[in-house]
C-alpha positions in Angstrom: 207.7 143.9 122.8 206.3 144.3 119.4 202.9 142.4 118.6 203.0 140.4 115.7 200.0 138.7 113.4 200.7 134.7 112.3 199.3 134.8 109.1 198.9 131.2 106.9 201.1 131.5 104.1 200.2 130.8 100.4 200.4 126.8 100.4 201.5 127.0 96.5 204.2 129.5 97.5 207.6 128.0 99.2 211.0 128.9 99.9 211.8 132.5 99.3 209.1 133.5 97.3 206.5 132.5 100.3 204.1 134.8 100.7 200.8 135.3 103.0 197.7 133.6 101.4 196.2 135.3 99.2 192.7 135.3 101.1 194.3 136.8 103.8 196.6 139.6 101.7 194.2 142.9 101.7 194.1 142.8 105.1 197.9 141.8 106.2 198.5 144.9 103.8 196.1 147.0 106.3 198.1 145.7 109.2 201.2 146.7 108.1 200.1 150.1 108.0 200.2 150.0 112.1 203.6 148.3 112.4 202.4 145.4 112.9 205.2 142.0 111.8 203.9 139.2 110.1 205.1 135.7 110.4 204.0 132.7 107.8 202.8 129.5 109.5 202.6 126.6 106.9 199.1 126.0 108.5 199.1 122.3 106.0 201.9 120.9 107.8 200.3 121.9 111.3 197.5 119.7 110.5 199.7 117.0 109.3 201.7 117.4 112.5 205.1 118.8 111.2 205.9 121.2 113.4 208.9 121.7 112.2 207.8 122.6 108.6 204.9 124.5 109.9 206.9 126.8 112.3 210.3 127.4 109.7 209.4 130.9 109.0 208.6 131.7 112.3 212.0 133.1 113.9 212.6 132.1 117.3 212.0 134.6 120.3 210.0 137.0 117.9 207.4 138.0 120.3 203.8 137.9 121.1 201.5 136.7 117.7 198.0 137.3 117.7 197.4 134.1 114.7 194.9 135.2 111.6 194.1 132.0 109.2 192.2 129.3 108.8 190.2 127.8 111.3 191.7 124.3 112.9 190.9 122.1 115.8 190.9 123.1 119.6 193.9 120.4 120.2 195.7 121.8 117.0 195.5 125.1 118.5 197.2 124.4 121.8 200.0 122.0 120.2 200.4 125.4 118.0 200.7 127.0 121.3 202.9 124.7 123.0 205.2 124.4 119.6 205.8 128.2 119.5 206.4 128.6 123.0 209.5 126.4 122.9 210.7 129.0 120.0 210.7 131.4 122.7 207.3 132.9 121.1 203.6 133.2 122.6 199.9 133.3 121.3 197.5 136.7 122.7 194.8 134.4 122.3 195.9 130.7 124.5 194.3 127.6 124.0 192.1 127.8 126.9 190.5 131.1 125.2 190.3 129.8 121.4 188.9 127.1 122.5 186.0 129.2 124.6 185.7 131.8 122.0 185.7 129.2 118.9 183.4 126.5 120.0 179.7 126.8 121.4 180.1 124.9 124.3 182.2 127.1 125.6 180.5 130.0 124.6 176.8 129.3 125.1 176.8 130.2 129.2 177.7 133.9 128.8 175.0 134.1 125.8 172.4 132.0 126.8 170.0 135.0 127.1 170.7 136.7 123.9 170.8 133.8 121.4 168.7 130.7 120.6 168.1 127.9 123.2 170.5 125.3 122.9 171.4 121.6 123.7 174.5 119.1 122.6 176.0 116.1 122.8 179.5 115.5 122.3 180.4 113.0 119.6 183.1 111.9 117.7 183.0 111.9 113.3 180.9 109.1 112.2 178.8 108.2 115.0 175.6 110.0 115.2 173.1 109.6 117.9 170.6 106.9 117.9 167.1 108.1 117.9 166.3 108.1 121.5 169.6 110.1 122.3 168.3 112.8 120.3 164.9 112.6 121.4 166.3 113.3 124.7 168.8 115.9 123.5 165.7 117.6 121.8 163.2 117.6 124.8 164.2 120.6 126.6 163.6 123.0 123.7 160.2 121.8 123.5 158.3 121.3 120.0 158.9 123.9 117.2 161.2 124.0 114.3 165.6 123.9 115.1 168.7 123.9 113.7 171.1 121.3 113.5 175.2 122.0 113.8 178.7 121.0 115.1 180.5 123.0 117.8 182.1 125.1 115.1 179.5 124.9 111.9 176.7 124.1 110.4 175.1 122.7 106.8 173.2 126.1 106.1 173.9 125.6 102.4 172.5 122.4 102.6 169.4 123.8 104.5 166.6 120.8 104.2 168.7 117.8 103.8 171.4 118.7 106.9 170.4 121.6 108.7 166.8 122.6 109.2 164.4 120.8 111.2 160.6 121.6 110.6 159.5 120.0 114.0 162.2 119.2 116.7 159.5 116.1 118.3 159.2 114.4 114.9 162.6 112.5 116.2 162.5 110.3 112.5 163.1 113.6 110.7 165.6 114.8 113.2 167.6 111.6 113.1 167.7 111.9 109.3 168.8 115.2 109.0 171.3 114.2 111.5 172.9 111.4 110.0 173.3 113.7 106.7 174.9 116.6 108.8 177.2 113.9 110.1 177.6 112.2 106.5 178.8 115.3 105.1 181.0 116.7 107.7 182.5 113.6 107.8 185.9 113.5 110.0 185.4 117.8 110.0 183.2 117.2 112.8 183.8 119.5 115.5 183.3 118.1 119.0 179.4 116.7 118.5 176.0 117.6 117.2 174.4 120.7 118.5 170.5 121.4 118.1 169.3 125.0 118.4 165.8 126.2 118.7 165.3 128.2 115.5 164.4 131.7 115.4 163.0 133.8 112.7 165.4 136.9 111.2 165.0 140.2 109.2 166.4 139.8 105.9 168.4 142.4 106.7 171.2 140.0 107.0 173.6 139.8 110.0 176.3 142.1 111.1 179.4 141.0 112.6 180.8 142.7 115.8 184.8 142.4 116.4 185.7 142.7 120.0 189.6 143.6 121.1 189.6 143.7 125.3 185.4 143.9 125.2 185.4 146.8 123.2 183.9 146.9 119.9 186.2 148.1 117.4 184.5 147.3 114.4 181.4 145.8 112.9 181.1 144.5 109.1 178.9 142.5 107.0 179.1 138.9 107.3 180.8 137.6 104.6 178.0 135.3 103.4 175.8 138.8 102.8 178.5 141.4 102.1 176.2 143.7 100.6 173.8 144.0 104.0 175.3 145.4 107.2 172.8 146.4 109.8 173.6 148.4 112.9 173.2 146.2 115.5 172.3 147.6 119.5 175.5 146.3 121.4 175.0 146.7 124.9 173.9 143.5 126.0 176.8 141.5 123.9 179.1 143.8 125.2 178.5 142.7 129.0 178.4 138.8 127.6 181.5 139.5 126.1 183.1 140.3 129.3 181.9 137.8 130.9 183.1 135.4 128.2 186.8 136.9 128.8 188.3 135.8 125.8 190.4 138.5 124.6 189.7 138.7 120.2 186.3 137.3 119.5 183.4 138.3 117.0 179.8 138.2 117.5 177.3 137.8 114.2 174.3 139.6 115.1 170.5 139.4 113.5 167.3 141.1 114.0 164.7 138.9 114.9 161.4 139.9 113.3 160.2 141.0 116.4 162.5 143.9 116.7 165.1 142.1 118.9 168.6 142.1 118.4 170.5 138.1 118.9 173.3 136.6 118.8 173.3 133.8 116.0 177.1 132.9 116.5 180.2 133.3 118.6 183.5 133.2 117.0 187.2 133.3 118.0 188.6 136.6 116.3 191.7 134.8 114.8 189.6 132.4 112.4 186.6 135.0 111.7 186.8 135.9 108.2 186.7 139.8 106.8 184.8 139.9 103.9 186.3 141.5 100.8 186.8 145.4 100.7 186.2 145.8 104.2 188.6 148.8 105.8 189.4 147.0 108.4 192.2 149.5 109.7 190.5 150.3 113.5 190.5 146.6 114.2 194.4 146.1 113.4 195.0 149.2 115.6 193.2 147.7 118.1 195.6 144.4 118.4 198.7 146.3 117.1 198.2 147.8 120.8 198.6 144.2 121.7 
C-alpha cells in the first residue's frame, strides 16, 4: 500500500483552492519527488474537536500516513489516530510512539546517559509548584545552575525571567522563574514543569539528527541557528534510539565545551521542523519506503 504524508493545510485556504501550509510547502514539494501522496488535515478544527471538518480532505481507506505539521497534544494525537482509523486509514507513528518520542518523560530513560540530569513533576496549566515541591523536585541534581521547561518546550527566548536558573538550591529564585514559565505558557503547558541540570555548549550551535527505523538519514541545522551545522558523533544516540523504539524521531545534538557530544532534546519526527533551504530529499526517501 502506498505511504502517504498528512500535511496541515493552509488555514486561510478552503474548499478547492486548499492547499498545504505554506511552512510546510518546500518540503511537501521534495516529497512528491518520491511518490509520496499528500493528504490536508484542517489541523484548527482537530484542536477544536471537529473531526469531521478536520478529516474532510482525507479520503477514506487511503492508506498508511506518516502526519508532518504542527505540533499538538499527546491526547489530540491519539483521538487523530482513532478518527482516521474509522476512515479505514492508519498513522506510521501511533499514539503510544508520539507520545514517547514527543514528550521527555517518555524519552528521558533511553537517554539518561547522554543528556542533562533531569527531574519533573506532572502538572496541569496554571498551577505551579509551591516552593517545597520544587525544592524537593530540585534536590537530586544537586546545587549548580538548571533549566526550567515543559514536557514539550521551554522559555529559551525568555532566558532570565522563565528559563534559566543561576543556582538550583536558591528555591525563591527557582519558584519565580517557575511561576513566569507557567504564566507564560499558560494553558500550552505540556504535561508539567521539568528542571534540567544545565550544561555548558560550543557555540557551534546544535545539529539535528533525523532517524527513520534507527538509522540516520539526515542531519540539519536546527532551525533556531540555520547558519551552524556541526557534525555530530552518532554512535551512542544511535543505540538510545533503538532502545527508544519509536519509529520517526529527531535528536538535537550539542558539543559540550569539554569535547563531548549530548543530547539537548528528543523530538517526534512528525512535529520537528526543517529549517528553510534544507534538501531534505534522503529523509522523504527514507519514509516514502514506509
Amino acid at each position: 500500500m502506498t505511504t502517504s504524508l498528512l500535511y496541515c493545510a493552509d488555514p486561510l485556504r478552503a474548499g478547492r483552492a486548499a492547499r498545504v501550509d505554506p511552512v510546510f510547502a518546500e518540503e511537501a514539494a521534495q516529497a512528491g519527488a518520491y511518490g509520496v501522496t499528500r493528504a490536508l488535515l484542517d489541523h484548527d478544527a482537530l484542536l477544536a474537536g471537529d473531526l469531521t471538518r478536520a478529516l474532510a480532505r482525507v479520503e477514506r481507506g487511503s492508506g498508511p500516513y506518516w502526519y508532518r505539521g504542527w505540533m499538538m497534544p499527546a491526547t489530540v494525537y491519539g483521538t487523530l489516530e482513532r478518527a482516521l482509523a474509522e476512515r479505514g486509514c492508519a498513522l506510521l507513528t501511533g499514539a503510544a510512539d508520539f507520545r514517547r518520542g514527543h514528550e521527555l518523560p517518555g524519552w528521558y530513560e533511553e537517554f539518561a546517559a547522554l543528556t542533562p540530569a533531569t527531574r519533573w513533576l506532572p502538572r496541569p496549566p496554571g498551577t505551579p509548584p509551591t516552593r517545597d515541591e520544587l525544592a524537593a523536585l530540585a534536590a537530586p541534581l544537586g546545587s549548580g545552575p538548571g533549566i526550567v521547561k515543559d514536557y514539550v518546550k521551554s522559555r529559551k527566548h525568555e532566558w532570565d525571567e522563565a528559563c534559566f536558573v543561576p543556582e538550583l538550591t536558591d528555591t525563591a529564585r527557582l519558584s519565580a522563574v517557575v511561576d513566569r514559565f507557567f504564566a507564560l505558557q499558560d494553558d500550552t503547558l505540556a504535561g508539567g514543569v521539568v528542571l534540567r541540570a544545565y550544561e555548558p555548549f560550543a557555540a557551534d550551535g546544535e545539529a539535528r539528527v533525523w532517524w527513520v527505523d534507527g538509522v540516520p538519514v539526515l542531519t540539519t541545522a536546527h532551525p533556531d541557528t540555520p547558519d551552524r551545522r556541526p557534525a555530530p558523533e552518532t554512535a551512542a544516540v544511535g543505540t538510545a534510539v533503538r532502545a527508544l523504539g519509536s519509529r520517526f524521531v529527531t535528536t538535537d545534538l550539542a558539543l559540550r565545551e569539554d569535547g563531548v557530544w549530548r543530547v539537548v532534546e528528543v523530538g517526534d519526527g512528525q512535529v520537528s521542523g526543517l529549517p528553510t533551504g534544507t534538501d531534505a530529499t534522503p529523509l522523504f526517501a527514507a519514509l516514502a519506503a514506509g
